[in-house]
N, C-alpha and C positions, 0 to 999 in steps of 0.2 A: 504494500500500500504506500502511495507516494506521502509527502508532505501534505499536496495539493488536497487529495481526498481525502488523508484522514483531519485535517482540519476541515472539511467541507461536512463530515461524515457528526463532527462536532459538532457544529450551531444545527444541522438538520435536526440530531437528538435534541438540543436544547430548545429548541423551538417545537417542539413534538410534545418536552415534556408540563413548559410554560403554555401551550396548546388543552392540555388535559387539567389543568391545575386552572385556569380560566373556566372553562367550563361546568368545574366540580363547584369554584366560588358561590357560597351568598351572594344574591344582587345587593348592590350598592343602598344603604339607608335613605330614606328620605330624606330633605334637608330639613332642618328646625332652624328654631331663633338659635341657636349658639352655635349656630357653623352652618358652612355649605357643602355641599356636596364635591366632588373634583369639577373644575369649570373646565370648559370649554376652551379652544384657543383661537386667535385668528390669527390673519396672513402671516404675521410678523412672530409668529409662536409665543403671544403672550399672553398670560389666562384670562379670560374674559368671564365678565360679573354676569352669577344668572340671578339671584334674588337679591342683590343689594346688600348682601349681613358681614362680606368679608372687605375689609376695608383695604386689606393688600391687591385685592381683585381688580382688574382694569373694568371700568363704566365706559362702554364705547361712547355713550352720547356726554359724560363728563370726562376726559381725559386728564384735565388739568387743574390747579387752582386757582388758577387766573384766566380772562379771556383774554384781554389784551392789557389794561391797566387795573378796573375794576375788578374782584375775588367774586370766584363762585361760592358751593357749597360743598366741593371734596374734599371729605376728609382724610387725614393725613392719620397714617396708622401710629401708636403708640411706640413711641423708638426711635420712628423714621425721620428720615431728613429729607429734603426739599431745596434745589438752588434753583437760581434762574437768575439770567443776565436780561437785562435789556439794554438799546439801544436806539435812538431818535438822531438821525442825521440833520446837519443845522440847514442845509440849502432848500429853500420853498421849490417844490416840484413844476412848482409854476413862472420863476423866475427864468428871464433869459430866453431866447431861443431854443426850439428844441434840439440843436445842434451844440447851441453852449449844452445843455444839460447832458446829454450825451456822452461829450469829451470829459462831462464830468461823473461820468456813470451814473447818471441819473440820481445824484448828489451822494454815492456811495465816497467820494472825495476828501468829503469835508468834515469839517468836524463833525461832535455831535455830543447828546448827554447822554451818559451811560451808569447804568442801575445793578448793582447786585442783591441779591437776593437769598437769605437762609433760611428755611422754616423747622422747626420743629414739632412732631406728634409727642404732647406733656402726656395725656390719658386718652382712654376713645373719644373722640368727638374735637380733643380739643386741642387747637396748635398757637405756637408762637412762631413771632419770625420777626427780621431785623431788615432793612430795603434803606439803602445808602445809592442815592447818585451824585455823580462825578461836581455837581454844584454847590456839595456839601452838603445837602440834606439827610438827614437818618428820620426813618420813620421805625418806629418801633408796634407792633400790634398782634392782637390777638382773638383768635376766633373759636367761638362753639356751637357747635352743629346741636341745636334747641329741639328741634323738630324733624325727623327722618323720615323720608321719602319710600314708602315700602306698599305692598300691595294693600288696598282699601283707603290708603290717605296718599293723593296725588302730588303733594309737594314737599319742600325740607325747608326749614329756615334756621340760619344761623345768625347768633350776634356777633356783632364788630365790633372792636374797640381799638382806636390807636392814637398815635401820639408820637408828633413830628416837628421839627425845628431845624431851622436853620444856622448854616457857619457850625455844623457837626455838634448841634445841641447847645453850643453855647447860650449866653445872655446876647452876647452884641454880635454885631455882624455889621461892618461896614458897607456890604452891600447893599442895603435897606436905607430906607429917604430916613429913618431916628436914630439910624446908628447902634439900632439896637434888633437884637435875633427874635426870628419870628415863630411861634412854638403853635400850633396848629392842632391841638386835639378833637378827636371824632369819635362819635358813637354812630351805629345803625344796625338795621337787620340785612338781610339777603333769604330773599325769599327766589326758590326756583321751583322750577316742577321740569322733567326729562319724559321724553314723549316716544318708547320705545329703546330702542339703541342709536338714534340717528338725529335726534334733537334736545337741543337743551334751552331753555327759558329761564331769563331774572330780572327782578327784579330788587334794588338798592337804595328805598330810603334812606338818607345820612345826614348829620347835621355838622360842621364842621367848624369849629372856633379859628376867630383869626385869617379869616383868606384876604383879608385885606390888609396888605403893607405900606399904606398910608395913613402917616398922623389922625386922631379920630377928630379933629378938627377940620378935614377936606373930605371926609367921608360919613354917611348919616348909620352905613352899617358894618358891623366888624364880623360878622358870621356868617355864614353859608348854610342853607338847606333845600337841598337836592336828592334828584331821582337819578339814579343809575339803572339803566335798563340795556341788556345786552340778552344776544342769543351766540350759540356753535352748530352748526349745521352741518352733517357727517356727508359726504357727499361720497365717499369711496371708504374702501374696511380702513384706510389709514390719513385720508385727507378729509380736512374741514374747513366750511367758511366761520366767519368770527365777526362780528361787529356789535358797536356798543356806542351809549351816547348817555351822556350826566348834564340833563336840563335843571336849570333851576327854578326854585319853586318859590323861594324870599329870600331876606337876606342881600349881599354883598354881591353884586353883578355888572362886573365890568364890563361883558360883552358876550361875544362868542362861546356857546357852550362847547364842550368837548365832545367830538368825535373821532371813531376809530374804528376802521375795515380790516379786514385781514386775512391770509390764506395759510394753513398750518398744516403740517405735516409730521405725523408720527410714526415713532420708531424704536420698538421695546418700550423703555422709560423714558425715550427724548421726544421732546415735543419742539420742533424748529418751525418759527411764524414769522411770515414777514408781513408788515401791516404799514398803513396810510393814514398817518393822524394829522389834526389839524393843531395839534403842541407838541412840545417835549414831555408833556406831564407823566408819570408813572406811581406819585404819589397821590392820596385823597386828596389833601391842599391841591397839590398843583392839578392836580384834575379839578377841583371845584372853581377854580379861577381861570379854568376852561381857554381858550385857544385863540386862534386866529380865524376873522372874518372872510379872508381871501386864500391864503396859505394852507397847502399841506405839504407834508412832512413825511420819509421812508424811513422806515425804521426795523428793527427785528426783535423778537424776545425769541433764547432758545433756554429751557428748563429740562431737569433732569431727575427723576426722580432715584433716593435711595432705600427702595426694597422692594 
């Protein structure tokens, strides 16, 4: 008997005998509340959620915890870590010729602000995380998932809570018309509902202190309260559309609300978006003081989940 055969003659038995040993099994339990049964997987060989209970599970219609600046409703497992970079290029898509923009790869050239991002899973439901861009701001926040999305009740909601400043939390910050750092805390909910595997819905009441960086002497309001409303739309087993907008409802309103389109791409635990905003914003402040009337903006966020 050569090498050839009798290692051929091997996996044949071994598969003959894991053949008969399948067959003899117990079927598989049903799922309960404290566990799911083995998922499923898609394209990319990653398990995919069938009743919602295992939090390490991929949600094809939630993949992520953010859509593009705004926070959905996935939660992050107990343990786990969460990064995510972003990035908003500084040239208007609309400036110039489309020849200048071109030469300037469609303002991939230029500067831009850029965002990192840590979260942490404390208990079930509930995470923290730290979001620093490159203009010195740290935003520090934390979420919990209040209300879970499971068959009979259609939607989940979690509360928000964060707390941001400017010049890396200091007091002052020469960049501001007082001279002094501008600290931005927010509360809100996020309410969504997920419509199969292929859709996701939210909404983002929020109220946000501070989005006004002028003296309270030229200004009649110093806070923000707004709606954050955004969807994910799964259009293939690993690509989605994304888009989002934070209208204001009173409060502090310089102008232009924020908006943000985008097209994403998944891959195991990476999620790579490239999106079209009308700011640099990635924080709740900077999103609540919302954009530009004529300008947008290319930008990308790419995140990474760890477990």
């Amino acid at each position: 008997m050569t090498r050839h055969t009798f290692t051929a003659a091997l996996v044949l038995g071994a598969l003959t005998v894991h053949s008969l040993a399948a067959a003899q099994a117990p079927p598989p339990p049903a799922p309960t509340e404290a566990g799911a049964p083995a998922a499923a997987t898609d394209a990319t060989g990653v398990a995919v959620v069938q009743d919602a209970i295992d939090d390490a599970v991929l949600n094809p219609a939630q993949p992520d915890f953010t859509l593009v600046g705004l926070p959905t409703t996935l939660r992050l497992p107990r343990g786990a870590w969460s990064f995510r970079v972003t990035h908003r290029f500084a040239r208007p898509l609309g400036q110039g010729t489309f020849g200048n923009l071109a030469e300037d790869l469609f303002g991939l050239d230029s500067g831009g602000l850029v965002g990192l991002e840590l979260r942490y899973g404390v208990l079930p439901g509930l995470q923290v995380g730290i979001h620093r861009t490159s203009d010195r701001t740290i935003q520090f926040f934390t979420q919990f998932n209040a209300i879970r999305q499971r068959e009979g009740r259609p939607f989940a909601v979690d509360a928000f809570a964060s707390a941001e400043g400017t010049n890396n939390f200091k007091g002052s910050d020469p960049n501001t018309p007082t001279g002094e750092g501008i600290r931005s805390p927010a509360v809100g909910a996020i309410v969504s509902t997920t419509v199969g595997r292929r859709a996701a819905f939210y909404a983002m009441p929020v109220w946000v202190n501070n989005t006004n960086d002028l003296p309270e002497e030229l200004a009649d309001d110093n806070s923000t309260f707004a709606l954050g409303l955004g969807t994910r739309l799964r259009v293939s087993s690993t690509l989605y559309l994304v888009a989002e907008v934070m209208p204001r409802l009173s409060g502090y309103d310089p102008g232009a609300k924020h908006a943000s389109f985008a097209v994403e791409a998944r891959k195991g635990g990476h999620a790579f978006q490239i999106n079209v905003s009308n700011g640099f914003g990635t924080t709740l402040a900077q999103l609540a003081r919302g954009g530009s009337e004529d300008d947008w903006y290319i930008g990308f966020n790419i995140s990474r989940k760890f477990f």
